[in-house]
Structures are given as C-alpha cells and as structure tokens.
FIKE-173638 format. One line per field, with one value per residue: chain; x, y, z of N, C-alpha, C in turn; residue number from 0. Coordinates in steps of 0.2 Angstrom, whole numbers. Atoms other than C-alpha are relative to their C-alpha. Layout:
REM residues N
cadena	[A;...]
n.u	[X;...]
n.v	[Y;...]
n.w	[Z;...]
ca.u	[X;...]
ca.v	[Y;...]
ca.w	[Z;...]
c.u	[X;...]
c.v	[Y;...]
c.w	[Z;...]
num	[NUM;...]
END
This chain:
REM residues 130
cadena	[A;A;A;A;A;A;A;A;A;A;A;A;A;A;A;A;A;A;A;A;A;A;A;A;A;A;A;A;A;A;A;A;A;A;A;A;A;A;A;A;A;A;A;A;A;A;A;A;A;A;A;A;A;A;A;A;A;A;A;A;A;A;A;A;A;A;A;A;A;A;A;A;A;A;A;A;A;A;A;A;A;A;A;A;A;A;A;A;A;A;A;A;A;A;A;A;A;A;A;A;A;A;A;A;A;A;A;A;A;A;A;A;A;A;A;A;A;A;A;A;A;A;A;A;A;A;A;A;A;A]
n.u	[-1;-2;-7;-3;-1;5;2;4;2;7;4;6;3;8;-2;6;-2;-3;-7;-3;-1;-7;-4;1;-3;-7;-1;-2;-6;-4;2;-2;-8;0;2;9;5;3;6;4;7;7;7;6;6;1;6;-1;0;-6;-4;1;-2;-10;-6;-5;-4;-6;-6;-1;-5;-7;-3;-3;-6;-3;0;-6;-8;-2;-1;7;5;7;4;8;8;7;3;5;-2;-5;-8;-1;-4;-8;-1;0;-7;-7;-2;-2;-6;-4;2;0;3;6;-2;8;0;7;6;2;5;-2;3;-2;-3;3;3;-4;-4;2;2;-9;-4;5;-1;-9;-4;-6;-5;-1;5;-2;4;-2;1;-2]
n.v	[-4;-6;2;-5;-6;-1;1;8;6;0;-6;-2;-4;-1;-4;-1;-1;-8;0;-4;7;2;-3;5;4;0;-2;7;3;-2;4;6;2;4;6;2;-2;-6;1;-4;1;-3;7;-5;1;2;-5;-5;0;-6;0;-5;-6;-1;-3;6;6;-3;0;7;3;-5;4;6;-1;-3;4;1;-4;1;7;3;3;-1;6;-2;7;-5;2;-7;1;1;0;6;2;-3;5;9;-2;-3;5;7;-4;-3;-6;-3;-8;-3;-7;-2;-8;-3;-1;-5;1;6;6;5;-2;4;5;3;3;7;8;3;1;7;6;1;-1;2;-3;-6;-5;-7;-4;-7;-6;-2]
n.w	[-6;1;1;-3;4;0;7;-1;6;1;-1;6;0;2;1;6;8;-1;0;-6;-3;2;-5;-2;4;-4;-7;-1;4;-3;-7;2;3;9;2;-1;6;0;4;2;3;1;3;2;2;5;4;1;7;0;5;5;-5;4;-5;-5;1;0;-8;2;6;-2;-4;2;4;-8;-1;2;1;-6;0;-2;3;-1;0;2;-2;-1;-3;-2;-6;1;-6;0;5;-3;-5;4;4;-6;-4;5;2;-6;0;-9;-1;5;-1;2;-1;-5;3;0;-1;-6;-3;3;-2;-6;3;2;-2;-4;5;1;-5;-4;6;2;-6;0;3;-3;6;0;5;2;-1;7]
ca.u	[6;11;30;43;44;28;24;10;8;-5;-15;-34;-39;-60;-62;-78;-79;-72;-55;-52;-49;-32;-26;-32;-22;-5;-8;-8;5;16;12;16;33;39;36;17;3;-7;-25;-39;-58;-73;-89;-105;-122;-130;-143;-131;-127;-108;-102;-113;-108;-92;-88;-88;-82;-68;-64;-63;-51;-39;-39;-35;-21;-17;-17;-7;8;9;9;-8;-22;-42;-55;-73;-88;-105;-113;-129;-120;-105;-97;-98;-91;-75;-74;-74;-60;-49;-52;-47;-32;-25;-28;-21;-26;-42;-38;-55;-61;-74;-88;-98;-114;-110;-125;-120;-103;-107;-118;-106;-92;-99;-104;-86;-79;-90;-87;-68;-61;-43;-39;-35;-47;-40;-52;-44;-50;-58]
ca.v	[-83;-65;-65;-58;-44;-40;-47;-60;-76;-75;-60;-57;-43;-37;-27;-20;-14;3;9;18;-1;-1;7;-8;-20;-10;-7;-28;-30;-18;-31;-47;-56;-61;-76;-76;-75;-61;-63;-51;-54;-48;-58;-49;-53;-65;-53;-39;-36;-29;-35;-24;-9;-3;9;-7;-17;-5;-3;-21;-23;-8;-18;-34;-24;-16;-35;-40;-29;-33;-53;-54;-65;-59;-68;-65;-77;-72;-77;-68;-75;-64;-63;-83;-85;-73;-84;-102;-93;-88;-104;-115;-102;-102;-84;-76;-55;-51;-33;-24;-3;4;4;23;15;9;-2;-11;-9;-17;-31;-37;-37;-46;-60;-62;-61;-76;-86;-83;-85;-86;-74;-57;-43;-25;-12;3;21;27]
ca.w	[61;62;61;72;61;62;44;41;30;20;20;12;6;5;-8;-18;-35;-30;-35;-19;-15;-21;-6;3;-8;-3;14;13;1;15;31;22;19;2;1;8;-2;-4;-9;-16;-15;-22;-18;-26;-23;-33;-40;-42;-61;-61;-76;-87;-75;-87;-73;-59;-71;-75;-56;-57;-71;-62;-46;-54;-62;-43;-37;-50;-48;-30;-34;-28;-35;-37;-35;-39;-30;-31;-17;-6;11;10;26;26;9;16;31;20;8;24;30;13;10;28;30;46;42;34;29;25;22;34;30;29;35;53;58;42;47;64;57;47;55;68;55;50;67;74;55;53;73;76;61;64;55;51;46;36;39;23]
c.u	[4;9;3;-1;-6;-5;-5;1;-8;-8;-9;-2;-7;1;-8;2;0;7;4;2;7;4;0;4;7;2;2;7;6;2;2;9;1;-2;-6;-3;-4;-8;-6;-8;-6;-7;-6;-6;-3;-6;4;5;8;3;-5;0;5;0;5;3;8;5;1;6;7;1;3;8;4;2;4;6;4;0;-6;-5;-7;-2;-6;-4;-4;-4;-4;2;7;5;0;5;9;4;3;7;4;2;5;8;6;2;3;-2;-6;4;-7;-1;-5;-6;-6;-5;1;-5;1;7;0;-2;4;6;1;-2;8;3;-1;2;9;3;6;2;-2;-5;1;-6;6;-6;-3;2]
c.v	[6;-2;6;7;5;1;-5;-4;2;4;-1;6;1;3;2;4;7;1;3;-8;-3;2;-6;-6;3;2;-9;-3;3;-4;-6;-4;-3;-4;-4;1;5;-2;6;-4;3;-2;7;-6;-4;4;7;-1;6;-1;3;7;0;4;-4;-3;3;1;-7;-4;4;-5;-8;2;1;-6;-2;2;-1;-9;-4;-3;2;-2;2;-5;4;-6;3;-3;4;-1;-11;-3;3;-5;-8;3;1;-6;-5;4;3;8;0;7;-1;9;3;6;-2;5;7;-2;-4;-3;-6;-1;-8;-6;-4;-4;-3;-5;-4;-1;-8;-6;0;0;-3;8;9;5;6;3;5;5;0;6]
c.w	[-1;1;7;-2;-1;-7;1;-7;-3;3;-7;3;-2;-7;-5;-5;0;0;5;4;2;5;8;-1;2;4;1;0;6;7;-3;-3;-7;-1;-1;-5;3;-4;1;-1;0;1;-1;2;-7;-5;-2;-9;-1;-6;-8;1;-2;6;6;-4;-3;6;2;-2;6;8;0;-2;9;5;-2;1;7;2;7;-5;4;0;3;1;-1;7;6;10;-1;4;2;-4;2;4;-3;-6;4;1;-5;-1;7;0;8;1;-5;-1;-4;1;4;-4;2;4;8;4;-5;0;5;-2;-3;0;5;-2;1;7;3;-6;1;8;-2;-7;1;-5;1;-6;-3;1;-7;1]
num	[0;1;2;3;4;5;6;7;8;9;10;11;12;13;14;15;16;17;18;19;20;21;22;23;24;25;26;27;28;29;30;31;32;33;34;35;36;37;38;39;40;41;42;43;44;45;46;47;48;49;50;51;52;53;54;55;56;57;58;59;60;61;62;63;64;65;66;67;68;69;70;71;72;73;74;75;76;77;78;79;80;81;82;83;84;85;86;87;88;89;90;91;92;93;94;95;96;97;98;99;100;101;102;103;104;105;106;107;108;109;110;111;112;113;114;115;116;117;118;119;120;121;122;123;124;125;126;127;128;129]
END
C-alpha cells in the first residue's frame, strides 16, 4: 500500500524494447522506498523475433543495465495475451503501481489499458507522458 510518504511497495514497471524506457524505470525507482521491490517487464509477442533485432536486443541489454543500477529485476515472457500476462505477474509479485509510457496510438492506448485495468483491479496504473 502506498505509504505515508507517498512511496509505494513494490512497483512494476512496462517496458518495450525502446531505450526511451529508461525514463520509466527511474521515474519508478524515484516513488518506491528502499527496501521495496522494483520490478521490470517486457512481454513480447510470441511471434515477434527480438532477439535477432541487435538494435531491440541492444535496447534490451541497456535497459537491463538501467534496471540493474536502480536494484530492479527484468523480466522477459513472451506471451500473445499481454495485458493478462502483466496483470498475473502484478498479482504473483504483490504489485501495488503499474508504471507504464503512453502509448502514441490512442485506440491502442485505450484498448489496452482497459484490458489491464479490468485484469489487475485494486493496483494503481500510472501512465507517463512520452
């Protein structure tokens, strides 16, 4: 639960395989208190082919690096349900903030995060700005 301080326990962050992500990751790290966990996750599509993509798999690597220095853990599923997979990792990780970019496309935008909101109730969901 959100803290007095206005810190939360256990935070996840979205994040696709874009380095502008990294801004997501320590807007997180800046809301969490020491002690909580911080969590990173990428789900890809099972039809999508990122790890023969050096430049995704490069922004990949630089966000694991970006995770790591702020004593977060990444975490890479593939799966073609994502806002489900999100929701079922919030739930198993006691999740209280989703922290998530906005998405350019706003019927996919919409759609989406009307999925998640409906799958993950109770935990809090902040989009960022890009």
């Amino acid at each position: 639960m959100k803290g007095t301080e206005g810190l939360y326990n256990n935070i996840l962050v979205c994040v696709t395989q874009q380095k502008t992500c990294s801004r997501l990751i320590k807007n997180a790290a800046s809301i969490k208190h020491d002690e909580s966990g911080l969590y990173v996750i990428h789900v890809a599509k099972e039809s999508w082919n990122f790890l023969n993509n050096s430049r995704e798999g490069e922004a990949l690597d630089y966000l694991f690096d970006i995770s790591k220095s702020v004593g977060a853990n990444l975490t890479v599923l593939r799966s073609d349900n994502i806002p489900e997979t999100i929701a079922q990792f919030a739930k198993d990780h006691d999740i209280e903030l989703i922290v998530m970019g906005e998405t350019l496309k706003s019927d996919r935008k919409n759609d989406f995060l009307k999925q998640l909101k409906k799958l993950a109730k109770g935990i809090e969901i902040k989009v960022i700005p890009a």
